[in-house]
C-alpha positions as CSV (number, residue, x, y, z in Angstrom):
1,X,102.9,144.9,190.7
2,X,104.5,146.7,193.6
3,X,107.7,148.9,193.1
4,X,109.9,146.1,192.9
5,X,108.2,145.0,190.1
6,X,106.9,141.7,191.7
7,X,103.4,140.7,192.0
8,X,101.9,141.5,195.8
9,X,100.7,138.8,197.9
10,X,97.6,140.8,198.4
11,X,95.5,142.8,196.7
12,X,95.4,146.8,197.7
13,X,91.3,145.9,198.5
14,X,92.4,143.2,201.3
15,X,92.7,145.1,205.0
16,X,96.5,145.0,206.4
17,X,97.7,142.5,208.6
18,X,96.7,142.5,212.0
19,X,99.7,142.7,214.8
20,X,99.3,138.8,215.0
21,X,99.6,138.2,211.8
22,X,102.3,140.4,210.9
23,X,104.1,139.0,214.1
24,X,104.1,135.6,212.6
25,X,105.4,136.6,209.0
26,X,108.6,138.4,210.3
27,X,109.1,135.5,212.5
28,X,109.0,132.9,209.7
29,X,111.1,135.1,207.4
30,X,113.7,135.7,210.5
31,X,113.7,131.8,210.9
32,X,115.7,132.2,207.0
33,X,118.5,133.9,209.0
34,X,120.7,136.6,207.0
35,X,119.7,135.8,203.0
36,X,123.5,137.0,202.2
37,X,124.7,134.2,204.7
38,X,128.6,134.5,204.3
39,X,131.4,134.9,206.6
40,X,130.5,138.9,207.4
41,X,127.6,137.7,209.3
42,X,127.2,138.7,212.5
43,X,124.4,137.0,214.0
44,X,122.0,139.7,215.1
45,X,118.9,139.7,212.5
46,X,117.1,142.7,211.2
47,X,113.8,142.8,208.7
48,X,114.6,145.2,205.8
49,X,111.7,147.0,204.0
50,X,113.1,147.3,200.3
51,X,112.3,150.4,198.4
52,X,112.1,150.9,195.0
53,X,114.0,152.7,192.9
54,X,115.3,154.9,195.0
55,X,111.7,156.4,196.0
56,X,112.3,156.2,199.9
57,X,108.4,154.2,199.4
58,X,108.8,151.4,202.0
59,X,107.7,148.0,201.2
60,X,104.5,145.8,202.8
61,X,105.2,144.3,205.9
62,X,105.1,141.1,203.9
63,X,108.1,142.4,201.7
64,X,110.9,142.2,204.0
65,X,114.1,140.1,203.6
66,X,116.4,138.8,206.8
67,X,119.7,140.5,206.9
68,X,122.3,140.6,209.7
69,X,123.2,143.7,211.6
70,X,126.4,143.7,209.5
71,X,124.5,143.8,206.1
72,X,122.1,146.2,206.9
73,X,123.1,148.6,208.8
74,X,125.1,151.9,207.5
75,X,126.8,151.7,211.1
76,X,128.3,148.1,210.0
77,X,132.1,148.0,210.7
78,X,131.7,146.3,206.9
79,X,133.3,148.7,204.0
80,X,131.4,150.3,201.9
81,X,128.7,148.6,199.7
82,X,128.4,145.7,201.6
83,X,125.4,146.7,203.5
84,X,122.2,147.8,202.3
85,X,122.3,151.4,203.9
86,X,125.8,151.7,203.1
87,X,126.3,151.6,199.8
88,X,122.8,150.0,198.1
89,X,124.0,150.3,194.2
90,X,127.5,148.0,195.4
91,X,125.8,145.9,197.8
92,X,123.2,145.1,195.1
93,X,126.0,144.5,192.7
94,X,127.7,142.5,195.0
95,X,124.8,140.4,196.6
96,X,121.9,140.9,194.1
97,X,118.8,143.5,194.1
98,X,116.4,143.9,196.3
99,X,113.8,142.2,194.0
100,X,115.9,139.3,193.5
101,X,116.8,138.8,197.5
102,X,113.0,139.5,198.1
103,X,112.0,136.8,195.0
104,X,114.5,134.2,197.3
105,X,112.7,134.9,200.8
106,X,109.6,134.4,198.8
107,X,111.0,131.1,197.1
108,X,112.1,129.7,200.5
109,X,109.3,130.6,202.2
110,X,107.0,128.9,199.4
């Protein structure tokens, strides 16, 4: 298990992704569009790495959920807790954890 707490999709004995590889991953998971998909959406799409537990430990490349600028990013116009880097605990309250955003992007990607 990886510091979400959810089984890796590859073992620590399998090499990384190539650039290729890793290309086509974020472009499938972008393809999902911002997981929180509500009215706040902006648009824009970034890949965030979840960490876990507050360890500042970021996640495989193949751990990364879709969220829009506005739900990322501690420069959102957005109040408080309802991006990721501004204000995790509340936006995890608010939207669900990491793990379980991460569990979805794995679901809908299945």
């Amino acid at each position: 298990m990886n510091l979400l707490g959810l089984q890796p999709y590859q073992k620590a004995s399998v090499a990384p992704l190539t650039k290729a590889e890793r290309a086509a991953h974020f472009d499938r998971v972008a393809s999902l569009g911002c997981i929180i998909n509500n009215k706040d959406c902006d648009g824009g799409l970034n890949l965030h790495h979840p960490t876990g537990a507050g360890w500042g430990l970021k996640a495989d490349d193949k751990d990364v959920i879709p969220l829009c600028f506005n739900h990322h990013s501690a420069q959102t116009p957005l109040a408080y807790g309802h991006s990721i880097h501004k204000g995790t605990r509340v936006f995890e309250k608010r939207y669900g954890s990491q793990r379980e955003l991460l569990q979805l992007v794995r679901d809908l990607l299945a």
